[in-house]
mmCIF file of the C-alpha atoms, coordinates in Angstrom:
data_MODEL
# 
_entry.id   MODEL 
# 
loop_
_atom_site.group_PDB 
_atom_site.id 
_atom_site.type_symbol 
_atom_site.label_atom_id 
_atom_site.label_alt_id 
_atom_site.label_comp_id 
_atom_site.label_asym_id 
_atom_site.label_entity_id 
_atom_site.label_seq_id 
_atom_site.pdbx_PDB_ins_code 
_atom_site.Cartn_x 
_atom_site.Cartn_y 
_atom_site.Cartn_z 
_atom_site.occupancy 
_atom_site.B_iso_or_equiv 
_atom_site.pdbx_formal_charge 
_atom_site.auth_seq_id 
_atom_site.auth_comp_id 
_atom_site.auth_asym_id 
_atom_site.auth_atom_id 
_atom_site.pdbx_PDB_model_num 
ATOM 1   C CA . UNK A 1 1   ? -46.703 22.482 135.811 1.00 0.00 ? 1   UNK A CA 1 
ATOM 2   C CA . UNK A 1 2   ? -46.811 18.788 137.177 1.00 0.00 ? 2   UNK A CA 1 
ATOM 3   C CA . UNK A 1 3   ? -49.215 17.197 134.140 1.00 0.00 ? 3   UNK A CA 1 
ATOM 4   C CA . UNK A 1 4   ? -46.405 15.483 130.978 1.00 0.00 ? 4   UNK A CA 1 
ATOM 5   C CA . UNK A 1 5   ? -49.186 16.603 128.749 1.00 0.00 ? 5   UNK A CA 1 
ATOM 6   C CA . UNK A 1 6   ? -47.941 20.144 129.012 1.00 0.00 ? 6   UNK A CA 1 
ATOM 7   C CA . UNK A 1 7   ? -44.313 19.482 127.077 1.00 0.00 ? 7   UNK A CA 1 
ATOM 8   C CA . UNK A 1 8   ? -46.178 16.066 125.108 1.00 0.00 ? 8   UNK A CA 1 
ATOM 9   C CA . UNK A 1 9   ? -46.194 15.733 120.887 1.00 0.00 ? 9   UNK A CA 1 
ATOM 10  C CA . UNK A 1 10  ? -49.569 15.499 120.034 1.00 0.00 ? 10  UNK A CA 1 
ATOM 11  C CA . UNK A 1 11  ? -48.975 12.219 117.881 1.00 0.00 ? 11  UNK A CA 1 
ATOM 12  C CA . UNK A 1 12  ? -46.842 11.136 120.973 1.00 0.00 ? 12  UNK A CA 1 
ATOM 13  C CA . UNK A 1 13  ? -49.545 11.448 123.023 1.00 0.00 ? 13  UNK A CA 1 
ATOM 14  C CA . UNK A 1 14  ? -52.116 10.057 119.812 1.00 0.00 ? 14  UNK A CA 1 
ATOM 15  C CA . UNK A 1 15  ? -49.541 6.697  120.070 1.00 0.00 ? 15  UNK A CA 1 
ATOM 16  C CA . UNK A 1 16  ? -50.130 6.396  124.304 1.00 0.00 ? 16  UNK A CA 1 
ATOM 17  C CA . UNK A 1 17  ? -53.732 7.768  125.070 1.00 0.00 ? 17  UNK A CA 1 
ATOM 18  C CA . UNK A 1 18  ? -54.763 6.283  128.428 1.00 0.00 ? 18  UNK A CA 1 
ATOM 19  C CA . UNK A 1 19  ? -53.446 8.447  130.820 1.00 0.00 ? 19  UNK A CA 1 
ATOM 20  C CA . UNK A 1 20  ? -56.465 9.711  131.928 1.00 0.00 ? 20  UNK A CA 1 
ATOM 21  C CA . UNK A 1 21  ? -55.426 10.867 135.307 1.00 0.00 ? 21  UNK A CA 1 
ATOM 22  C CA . UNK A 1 22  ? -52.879 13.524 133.534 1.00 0.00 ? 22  UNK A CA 1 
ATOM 23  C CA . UNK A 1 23  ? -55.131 14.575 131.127 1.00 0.00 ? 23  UNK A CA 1 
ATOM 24  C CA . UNK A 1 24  ? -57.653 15.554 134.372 1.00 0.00 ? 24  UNK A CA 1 
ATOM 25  C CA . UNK A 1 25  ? -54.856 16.783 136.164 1.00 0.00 ? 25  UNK A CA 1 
ATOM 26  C CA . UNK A 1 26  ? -54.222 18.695 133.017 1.00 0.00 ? 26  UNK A CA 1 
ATOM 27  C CA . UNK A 1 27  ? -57.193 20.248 132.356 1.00 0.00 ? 27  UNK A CA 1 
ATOM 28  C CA . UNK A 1 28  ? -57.307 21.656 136.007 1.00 0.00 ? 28  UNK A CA 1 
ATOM 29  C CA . UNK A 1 29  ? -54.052 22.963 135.938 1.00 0.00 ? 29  UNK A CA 1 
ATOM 30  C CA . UNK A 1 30  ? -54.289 24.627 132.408 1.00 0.00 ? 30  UNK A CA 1 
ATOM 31  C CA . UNK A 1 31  ? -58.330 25.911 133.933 1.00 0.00 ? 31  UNK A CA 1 
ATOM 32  C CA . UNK A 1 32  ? -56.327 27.537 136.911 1.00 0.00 ? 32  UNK A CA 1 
ATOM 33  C CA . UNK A 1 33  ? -53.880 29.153 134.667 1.00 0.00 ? 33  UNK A CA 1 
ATOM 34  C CA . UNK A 1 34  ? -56.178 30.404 131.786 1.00 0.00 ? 34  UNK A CA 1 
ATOM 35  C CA . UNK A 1 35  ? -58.151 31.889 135.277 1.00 0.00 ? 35  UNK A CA 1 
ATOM 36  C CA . UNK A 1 36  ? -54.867 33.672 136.128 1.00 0.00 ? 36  UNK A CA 1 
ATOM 37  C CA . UNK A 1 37  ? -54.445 35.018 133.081 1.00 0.00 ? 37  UNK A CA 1 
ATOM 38  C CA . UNK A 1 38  ? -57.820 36.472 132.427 1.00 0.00 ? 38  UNK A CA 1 
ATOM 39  C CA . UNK A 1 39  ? -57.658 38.077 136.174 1.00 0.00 ? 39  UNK A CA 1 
ATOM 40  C CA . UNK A 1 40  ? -54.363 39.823 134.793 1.00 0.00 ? 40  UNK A CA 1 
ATOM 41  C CA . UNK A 1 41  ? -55.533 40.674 131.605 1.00 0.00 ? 41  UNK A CA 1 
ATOM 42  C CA . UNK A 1 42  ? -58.695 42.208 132.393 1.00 0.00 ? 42  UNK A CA 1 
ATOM 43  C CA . UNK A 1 43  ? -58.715 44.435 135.522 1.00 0.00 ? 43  UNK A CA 1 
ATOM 44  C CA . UNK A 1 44  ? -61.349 45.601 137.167 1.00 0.00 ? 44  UNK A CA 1 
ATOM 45  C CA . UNK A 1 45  ? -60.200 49.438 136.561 1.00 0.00 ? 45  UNK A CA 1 
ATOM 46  C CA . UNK A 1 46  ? -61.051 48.734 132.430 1.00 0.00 ? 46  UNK A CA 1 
ATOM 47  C CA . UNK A 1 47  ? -58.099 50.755 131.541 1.00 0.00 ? 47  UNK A CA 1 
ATOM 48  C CA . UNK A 1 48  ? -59.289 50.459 127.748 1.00 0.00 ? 48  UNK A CA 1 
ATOM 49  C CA . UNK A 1 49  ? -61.957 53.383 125.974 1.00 0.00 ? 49  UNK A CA 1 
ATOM 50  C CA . UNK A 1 50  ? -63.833 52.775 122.651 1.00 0.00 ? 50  UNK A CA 1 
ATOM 51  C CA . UNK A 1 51  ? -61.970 55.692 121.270 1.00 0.00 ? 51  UNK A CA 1 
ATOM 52  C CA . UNK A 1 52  ? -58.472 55.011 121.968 1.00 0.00 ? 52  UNK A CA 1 
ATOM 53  C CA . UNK A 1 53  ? -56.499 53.749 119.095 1.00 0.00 ? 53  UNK A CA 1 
ATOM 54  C CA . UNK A 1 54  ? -53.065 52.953 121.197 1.00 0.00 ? 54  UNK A CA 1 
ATOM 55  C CA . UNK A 1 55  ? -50.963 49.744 120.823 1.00 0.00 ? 55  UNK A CA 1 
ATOM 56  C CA . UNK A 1 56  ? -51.386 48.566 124.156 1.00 0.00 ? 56  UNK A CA 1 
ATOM 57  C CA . UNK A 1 57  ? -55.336 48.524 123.447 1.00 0.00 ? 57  UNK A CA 1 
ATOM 58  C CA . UNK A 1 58  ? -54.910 46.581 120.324 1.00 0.00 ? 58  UNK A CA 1 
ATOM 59  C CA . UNK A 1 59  ? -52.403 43.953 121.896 1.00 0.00 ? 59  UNK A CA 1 
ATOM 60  C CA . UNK A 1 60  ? -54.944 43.822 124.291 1.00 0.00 ? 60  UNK A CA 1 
ATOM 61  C CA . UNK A 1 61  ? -57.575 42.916 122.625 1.00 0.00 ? 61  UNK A CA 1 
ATOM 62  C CA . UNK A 1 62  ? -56.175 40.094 120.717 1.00 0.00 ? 62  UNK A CA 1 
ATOM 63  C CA . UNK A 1 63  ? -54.996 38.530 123.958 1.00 0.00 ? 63  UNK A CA 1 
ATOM 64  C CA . UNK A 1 64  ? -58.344 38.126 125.062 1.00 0.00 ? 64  UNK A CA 1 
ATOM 65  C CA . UNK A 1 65  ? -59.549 37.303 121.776 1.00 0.00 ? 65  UNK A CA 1 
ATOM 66  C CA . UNK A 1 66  ? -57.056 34.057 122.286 1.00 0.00 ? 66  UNK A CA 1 
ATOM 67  C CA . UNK A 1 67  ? -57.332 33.406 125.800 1.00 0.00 ? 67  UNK A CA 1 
ATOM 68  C CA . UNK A 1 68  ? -61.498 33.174 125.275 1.00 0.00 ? 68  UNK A CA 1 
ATOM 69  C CA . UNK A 1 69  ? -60.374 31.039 122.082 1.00 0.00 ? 69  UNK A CA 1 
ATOM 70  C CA . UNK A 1 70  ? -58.348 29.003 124.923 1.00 0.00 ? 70  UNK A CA 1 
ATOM 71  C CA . UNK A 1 71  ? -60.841 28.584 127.659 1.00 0.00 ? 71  UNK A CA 1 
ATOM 72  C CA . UNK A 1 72  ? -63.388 27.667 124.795 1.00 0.00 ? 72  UNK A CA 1 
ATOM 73  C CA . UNK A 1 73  ? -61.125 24.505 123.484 1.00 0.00 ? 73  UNK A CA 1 
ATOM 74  C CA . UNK A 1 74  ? -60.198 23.636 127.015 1.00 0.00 ? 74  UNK A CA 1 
ATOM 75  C CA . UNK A 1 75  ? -63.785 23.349 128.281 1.00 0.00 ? 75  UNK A CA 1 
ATOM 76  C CA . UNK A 1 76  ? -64.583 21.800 124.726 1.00 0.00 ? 76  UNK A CA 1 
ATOM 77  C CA . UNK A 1 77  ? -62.178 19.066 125.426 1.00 0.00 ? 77  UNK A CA 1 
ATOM 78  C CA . UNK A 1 78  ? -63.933 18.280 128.795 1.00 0.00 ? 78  UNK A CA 1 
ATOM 79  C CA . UNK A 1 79  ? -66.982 17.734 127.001 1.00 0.00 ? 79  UNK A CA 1 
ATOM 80  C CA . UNK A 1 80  ? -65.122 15.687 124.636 1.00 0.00 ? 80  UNK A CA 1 
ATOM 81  C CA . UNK A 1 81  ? -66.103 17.709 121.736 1.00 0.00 ? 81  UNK A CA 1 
ATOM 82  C CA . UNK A 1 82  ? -62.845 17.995 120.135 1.00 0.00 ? 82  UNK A CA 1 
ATOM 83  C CA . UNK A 1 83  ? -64.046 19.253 116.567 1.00 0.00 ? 83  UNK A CA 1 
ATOM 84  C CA . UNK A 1 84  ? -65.361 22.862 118.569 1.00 0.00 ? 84  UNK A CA 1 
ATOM 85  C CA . UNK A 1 85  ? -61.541 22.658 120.325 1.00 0.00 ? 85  UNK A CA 1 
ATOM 86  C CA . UNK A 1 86  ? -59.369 22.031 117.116 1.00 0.00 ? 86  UNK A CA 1 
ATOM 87  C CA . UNK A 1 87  ? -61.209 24.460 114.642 1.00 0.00 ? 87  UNK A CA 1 
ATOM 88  C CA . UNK A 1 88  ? -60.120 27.222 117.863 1.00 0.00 ? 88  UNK A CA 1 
ATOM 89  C CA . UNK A 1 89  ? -56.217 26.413 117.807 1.00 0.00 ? 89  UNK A CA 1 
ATOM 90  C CA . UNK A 1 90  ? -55.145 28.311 115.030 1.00 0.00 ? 90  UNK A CA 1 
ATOM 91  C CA . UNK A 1 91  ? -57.500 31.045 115.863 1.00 0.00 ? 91  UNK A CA 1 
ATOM 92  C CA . UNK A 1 92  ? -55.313 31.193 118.910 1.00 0.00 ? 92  UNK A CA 1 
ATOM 93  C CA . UNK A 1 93  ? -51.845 31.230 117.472 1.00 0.00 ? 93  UNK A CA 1 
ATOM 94  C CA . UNK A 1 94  ? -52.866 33.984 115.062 1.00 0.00 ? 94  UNK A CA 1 
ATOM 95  C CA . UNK A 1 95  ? -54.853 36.620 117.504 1.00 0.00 ? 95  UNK A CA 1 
ATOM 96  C CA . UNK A 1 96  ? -51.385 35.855 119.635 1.00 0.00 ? 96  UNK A CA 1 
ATOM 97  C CA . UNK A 1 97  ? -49.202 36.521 116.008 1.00 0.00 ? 97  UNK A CA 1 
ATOM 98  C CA . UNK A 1 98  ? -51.033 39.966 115.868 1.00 0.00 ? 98  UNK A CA 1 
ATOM 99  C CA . UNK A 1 99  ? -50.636 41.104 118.855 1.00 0.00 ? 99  UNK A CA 1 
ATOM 100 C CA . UNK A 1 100 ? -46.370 40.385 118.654 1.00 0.00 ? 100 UNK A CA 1 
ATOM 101 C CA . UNK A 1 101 ? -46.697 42.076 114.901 1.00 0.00 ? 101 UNK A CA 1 
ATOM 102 C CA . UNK A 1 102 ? -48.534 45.036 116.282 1.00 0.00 ? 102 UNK A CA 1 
ATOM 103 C CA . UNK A 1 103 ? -46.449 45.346 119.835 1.00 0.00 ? 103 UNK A CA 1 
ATOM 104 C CA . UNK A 1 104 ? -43.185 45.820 117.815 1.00 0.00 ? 104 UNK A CA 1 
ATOM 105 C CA . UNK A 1 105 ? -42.035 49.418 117.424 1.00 0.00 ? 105 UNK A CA 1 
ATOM 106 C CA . UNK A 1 106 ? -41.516 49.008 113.458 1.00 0.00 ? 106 UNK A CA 1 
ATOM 107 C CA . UNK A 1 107 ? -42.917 52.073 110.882 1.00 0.00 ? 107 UNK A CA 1 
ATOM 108 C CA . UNK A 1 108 ? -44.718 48.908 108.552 1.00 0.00 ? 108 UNK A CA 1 
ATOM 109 C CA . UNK A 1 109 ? -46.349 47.354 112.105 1.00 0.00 ? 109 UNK A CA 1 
ATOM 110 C CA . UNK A 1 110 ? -47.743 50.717 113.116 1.00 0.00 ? 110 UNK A CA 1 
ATOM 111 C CA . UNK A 1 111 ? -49.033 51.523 109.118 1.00 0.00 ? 111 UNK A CA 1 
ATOM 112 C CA . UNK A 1 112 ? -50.470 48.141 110.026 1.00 0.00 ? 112 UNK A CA 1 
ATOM 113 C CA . UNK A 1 113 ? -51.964 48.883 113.117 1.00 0.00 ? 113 UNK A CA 1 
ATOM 114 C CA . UNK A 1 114 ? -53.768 52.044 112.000 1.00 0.00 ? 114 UNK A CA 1 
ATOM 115 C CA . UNK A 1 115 ? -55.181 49.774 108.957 1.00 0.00 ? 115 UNK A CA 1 
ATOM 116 C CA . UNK A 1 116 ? -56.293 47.104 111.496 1.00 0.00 ? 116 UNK A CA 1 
ATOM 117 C CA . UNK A 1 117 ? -58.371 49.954 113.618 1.00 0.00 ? 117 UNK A CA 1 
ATOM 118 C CA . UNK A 1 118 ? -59.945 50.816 110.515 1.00 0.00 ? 118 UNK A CA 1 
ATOM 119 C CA . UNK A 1 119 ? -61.464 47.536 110.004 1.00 0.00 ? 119 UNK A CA 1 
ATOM 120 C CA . UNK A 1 120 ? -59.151 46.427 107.204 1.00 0.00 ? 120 UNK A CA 1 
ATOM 121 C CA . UNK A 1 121 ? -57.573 42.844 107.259 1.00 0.00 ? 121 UNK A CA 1 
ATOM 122 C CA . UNK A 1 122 ? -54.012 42.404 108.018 1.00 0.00 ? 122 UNK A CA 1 
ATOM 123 C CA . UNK A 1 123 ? -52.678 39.754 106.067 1.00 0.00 ? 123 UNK A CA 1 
ATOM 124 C CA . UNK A 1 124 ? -50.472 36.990 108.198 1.00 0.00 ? 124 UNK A CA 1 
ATOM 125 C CA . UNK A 1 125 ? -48.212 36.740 105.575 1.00 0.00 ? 125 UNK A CA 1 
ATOM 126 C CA . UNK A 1 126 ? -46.841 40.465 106.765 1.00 0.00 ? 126 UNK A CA 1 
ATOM 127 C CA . UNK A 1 127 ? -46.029 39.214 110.431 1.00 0.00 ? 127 UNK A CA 1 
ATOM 128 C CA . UNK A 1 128 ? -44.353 36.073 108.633 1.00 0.00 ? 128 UNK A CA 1 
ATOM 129 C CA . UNK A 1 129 ? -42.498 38.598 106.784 1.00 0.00 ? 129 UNK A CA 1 
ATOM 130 C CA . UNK A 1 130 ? -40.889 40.129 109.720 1.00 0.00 ? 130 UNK A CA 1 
ATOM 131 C CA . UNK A 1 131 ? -40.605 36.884 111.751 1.00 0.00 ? 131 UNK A CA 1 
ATOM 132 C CA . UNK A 1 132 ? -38.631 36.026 109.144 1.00 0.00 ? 132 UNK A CA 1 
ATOM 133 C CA . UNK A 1 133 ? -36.376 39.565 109.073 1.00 0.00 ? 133 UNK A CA 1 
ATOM 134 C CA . UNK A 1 134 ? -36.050 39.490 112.715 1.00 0.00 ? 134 UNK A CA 1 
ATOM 135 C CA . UNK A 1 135 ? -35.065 35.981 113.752 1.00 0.00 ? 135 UNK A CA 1 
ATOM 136 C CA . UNK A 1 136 ? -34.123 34.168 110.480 1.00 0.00 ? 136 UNK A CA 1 
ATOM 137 C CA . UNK A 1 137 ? -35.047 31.567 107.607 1.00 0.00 ? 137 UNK A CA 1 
ATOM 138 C CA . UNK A 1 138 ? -34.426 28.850 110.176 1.00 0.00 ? 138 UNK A CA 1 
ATOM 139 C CA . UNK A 1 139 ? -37.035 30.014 112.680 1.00 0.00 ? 139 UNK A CA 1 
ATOM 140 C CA . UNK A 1 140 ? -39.575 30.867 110.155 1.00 0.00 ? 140 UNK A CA 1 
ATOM 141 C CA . UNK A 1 141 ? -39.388 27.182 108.761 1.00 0.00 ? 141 UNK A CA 1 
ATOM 142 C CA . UNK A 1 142 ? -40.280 26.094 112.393 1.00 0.00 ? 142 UNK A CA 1 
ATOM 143 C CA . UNK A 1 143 ? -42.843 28.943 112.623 1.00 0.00 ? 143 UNK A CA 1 
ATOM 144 C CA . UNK A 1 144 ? -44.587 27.429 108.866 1.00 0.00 ? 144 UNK A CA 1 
ATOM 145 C CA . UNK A 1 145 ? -44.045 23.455 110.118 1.00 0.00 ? 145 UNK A CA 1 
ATOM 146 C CA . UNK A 1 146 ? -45.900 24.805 113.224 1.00 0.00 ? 146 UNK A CA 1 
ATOM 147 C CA . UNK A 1 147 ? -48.528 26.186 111.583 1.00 0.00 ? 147 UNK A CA 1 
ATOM 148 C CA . UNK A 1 148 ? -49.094 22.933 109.461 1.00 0.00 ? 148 UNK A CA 1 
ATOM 149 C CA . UNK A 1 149 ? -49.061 21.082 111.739 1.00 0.00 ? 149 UNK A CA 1 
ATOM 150 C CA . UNK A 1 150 ? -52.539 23.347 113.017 1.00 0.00 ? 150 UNK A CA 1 
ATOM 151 C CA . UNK A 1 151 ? -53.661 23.428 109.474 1.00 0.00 ? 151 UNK A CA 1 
ATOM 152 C CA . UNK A 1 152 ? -54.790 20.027 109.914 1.00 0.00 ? 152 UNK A CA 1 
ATOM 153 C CA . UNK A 1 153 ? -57.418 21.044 112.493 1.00 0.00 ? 153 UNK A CA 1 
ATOM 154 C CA . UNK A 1 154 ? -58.346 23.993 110.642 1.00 0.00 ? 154 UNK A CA 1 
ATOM 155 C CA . UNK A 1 155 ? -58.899 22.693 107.357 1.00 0.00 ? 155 UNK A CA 1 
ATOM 156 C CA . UNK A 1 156 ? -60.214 19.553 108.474 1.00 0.00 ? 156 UNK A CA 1 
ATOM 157 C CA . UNK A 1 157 ? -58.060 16.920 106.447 1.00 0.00 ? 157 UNK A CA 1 
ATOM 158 C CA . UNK A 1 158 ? -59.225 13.447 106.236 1.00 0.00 ? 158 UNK A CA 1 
ATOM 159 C CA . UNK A 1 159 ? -56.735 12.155 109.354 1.00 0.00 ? 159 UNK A CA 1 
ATOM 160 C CA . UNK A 1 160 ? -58.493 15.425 111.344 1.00 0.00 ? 160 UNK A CA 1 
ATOM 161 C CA . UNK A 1 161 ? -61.974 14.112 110.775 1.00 0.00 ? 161 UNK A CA 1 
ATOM 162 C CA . UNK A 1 162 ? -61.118 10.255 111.074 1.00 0.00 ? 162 UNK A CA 1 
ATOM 163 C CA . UNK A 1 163 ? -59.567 10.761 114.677 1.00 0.00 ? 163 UNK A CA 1 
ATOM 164 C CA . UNK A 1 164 ? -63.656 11.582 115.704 1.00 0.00 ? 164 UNK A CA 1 
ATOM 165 C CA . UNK A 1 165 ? -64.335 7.969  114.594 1.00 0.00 ? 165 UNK A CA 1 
ATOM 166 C CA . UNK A 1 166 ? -64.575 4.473  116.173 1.00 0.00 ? 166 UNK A CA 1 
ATOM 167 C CA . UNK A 1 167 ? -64.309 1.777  114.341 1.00 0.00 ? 167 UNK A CA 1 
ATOM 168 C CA . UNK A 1 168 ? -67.061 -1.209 114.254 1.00 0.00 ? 168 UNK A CA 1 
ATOM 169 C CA . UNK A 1 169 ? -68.109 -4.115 113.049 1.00 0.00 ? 169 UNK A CA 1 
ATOM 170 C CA . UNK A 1 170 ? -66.812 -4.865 109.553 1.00 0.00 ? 170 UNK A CA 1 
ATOM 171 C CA . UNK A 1 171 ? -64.987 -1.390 109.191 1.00 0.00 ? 171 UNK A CA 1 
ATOM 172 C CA . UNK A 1 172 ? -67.559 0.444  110.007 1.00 0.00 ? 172 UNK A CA 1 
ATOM 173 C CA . UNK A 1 173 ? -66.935 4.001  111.034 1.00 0.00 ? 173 UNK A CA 1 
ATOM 174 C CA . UNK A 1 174 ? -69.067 4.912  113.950 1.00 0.00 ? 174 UNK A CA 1 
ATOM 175 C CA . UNK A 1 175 ? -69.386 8.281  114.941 1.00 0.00 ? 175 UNK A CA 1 
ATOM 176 C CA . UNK A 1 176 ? -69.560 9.143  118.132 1.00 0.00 ? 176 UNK A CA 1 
ATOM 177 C CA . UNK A 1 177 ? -73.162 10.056 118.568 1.00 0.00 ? 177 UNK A CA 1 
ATOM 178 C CA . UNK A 1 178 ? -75.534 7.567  118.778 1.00 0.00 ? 178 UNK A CA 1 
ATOM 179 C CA . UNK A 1 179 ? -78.743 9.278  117.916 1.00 0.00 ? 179 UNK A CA 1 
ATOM 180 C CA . UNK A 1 180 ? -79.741 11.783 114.874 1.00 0.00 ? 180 UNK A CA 1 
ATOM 181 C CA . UNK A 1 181 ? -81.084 14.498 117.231 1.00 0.00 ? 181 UNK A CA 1 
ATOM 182 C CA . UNK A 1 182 ? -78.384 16.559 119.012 1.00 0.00 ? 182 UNK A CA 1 
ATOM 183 C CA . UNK A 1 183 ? -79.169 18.208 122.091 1.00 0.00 ? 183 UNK A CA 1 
ATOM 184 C CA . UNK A 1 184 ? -75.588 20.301 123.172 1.00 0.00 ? 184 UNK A CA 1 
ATOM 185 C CA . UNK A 1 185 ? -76.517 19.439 126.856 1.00 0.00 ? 185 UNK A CA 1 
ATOM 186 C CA . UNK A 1 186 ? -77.724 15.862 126.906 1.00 0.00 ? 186 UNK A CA 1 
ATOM 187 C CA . UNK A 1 187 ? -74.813 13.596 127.316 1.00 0.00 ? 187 UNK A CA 1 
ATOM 188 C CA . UNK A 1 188 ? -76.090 10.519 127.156 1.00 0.00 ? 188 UNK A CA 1 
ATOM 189 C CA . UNK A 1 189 ? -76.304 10.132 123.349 1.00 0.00 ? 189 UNK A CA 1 
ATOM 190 C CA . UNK A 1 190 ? -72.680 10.984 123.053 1.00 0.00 ? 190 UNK A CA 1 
ATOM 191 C CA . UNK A 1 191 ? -70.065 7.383  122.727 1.00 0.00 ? 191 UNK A CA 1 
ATOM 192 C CA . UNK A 1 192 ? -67.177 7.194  123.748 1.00 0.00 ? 192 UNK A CA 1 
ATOM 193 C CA . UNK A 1 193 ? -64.828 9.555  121.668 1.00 0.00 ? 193 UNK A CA 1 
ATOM 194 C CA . UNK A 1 194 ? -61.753 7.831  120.451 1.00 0.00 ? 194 UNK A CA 1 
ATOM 195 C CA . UNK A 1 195 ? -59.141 8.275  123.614 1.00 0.00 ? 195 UNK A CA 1 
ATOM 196 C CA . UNK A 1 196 ? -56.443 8.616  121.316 1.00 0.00 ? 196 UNK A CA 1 
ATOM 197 C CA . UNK A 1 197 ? -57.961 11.631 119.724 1.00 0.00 ? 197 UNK A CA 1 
ATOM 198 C CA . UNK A 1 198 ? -58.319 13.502 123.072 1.00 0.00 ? 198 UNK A CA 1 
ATOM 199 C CA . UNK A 1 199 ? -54.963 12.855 123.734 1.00 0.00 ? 199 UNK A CA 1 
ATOM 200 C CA . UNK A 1 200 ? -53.831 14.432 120.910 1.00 0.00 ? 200 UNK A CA 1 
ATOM 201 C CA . UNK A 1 201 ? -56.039 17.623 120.970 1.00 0.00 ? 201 UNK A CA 1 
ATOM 202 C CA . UNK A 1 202 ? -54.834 18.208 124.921 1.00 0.00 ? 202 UNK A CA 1 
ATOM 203 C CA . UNK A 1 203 ? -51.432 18.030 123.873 1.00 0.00 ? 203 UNK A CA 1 
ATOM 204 C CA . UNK A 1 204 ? -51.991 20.175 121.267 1.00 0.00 ? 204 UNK A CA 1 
ATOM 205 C CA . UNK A 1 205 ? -53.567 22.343 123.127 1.00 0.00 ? 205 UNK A CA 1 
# 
C-alpha cells in the first residue's frame, strides 16, 4: 500500500499531523481493502446455517464482527468523529483474538468454543494464556504493551479525551462543536478537530 500512514506510530504521526493528502490517500486505500475483504468474507452462496455449531462458522463470525468494527472507525474518521473510531479499536483486536483462540485445534479452545455457542463469555485472559504457551513470554509482553497502548482509547484516559480538544483563548479547552444541539448529519456546527488527533487515530487504525 502506497499511503506511510499504513506502517506510521500513532504518536509519530500525533508529532507530524499535516499530511493530509496521505491520510486521504489512506482512507481510500484502506476503504478499497476493507471492500475486498468483506466481498471474500461474505459470499453470495451464505455457506453459514443458524444451526451449525462448526469452527469455521464461529471464526467467521468474529471476522465480520471486526471488519464492520473496521469500516465503522474508518468512515468515523472521515467524519472526523474520532471518539466513535477509538472506542471500536479494541473491539477489533479482540473479535480478531477469538477467532485465532477458537481456529486452533487445542482440546481447551474447542471446550471454549462449545461454551462460546452457548452464550457464555470467554474470558481474554484464556487466549493470552495460550499466546503465551505457544509463542513465548517475549511475545506476550508485546501482545499486553499492544493492548495498552488501545486501552487508552477504550477506557478513555485523560490524554484520550484531551486529543478531542482545541485550545483557546486563555487555556481554554474548546471542544469541537460549536453549538449545544447535535444533529449526526449537519456538519456545519462541527470545528475543526485537532489534526494531530486524526493523525494519530488513522495510524492507529
Amino acid at each position: 500500500m502506497p499511503s506511510i500512514v499504513w506502517g506510521r506510530d500513532p504518536q509519530e504521526a500525533y508529532e507530524e499531523p499535516y499530511e493530509y493528502a496521505a491520510h486521504e490517500q489512506f482512507a481510500r486505500e484502506a476503504a478499497a481493502l476493507l471492500g475486498q475483504l468483506y466481498r471474500l468474507l461474505n459470499p453470495r452462496n451464505r455457506r453459514h446455517t443458524c444451526d451449525d455449531r462448526t469452527q469455521a462458522k464461529a471464526v467467521w463470525l468474529l471476522a465480520m464482527d471486526g471488519l464492520d468494527s473496521l469500516r465503522e472507525s474508518l468512515a468515523a474518521l472521515g467524519r472526523k468523529e474520532h471518539r466513535t473510531a477509538g472506542k471500536l479499536f479494541r473491539d477489533v483486536m479482540e473479535s480478531m483474538d477469538l477467532a485465532a483462540y477458537f481456529s486452533e485445534p487445542h482440546e481447551k479452545n474447542k471446550q471454549a468454543l462449545a461454551r462460546w455457542y452457548k452464550n457464555e463469555h470467554v474470558p481474554h485472559r484464556e487466549y493470552r494464556d495460550r499466546f503465551r504457551q505457544i509463542h513465548g513470554e517475549v511475545a506476550a509482553k508485546e501482545l499486553a504493551a499492544h493492548y495498552h497502548t488501545l486501552s487508552r482509547f477504550t477506557h478513555r484516559s485523560y490524554a484520550a479525551i484531551l486529543e478531542g480538544y482545541t485550545i483557546g483563548a486563555g487555556s481554554r479547552l474548546v471542544h469541537d462543536r460549536t453549538d449545544e444541539t447535535y444533529e449526526p448529519r449537519d456538519r456545519s456546527n462541527l470545528m475543526l478537530v485537532p489534526p494531530q488527533t486524526i493523525a494519530a487515530y488513522y495510524a492507529a487504525l
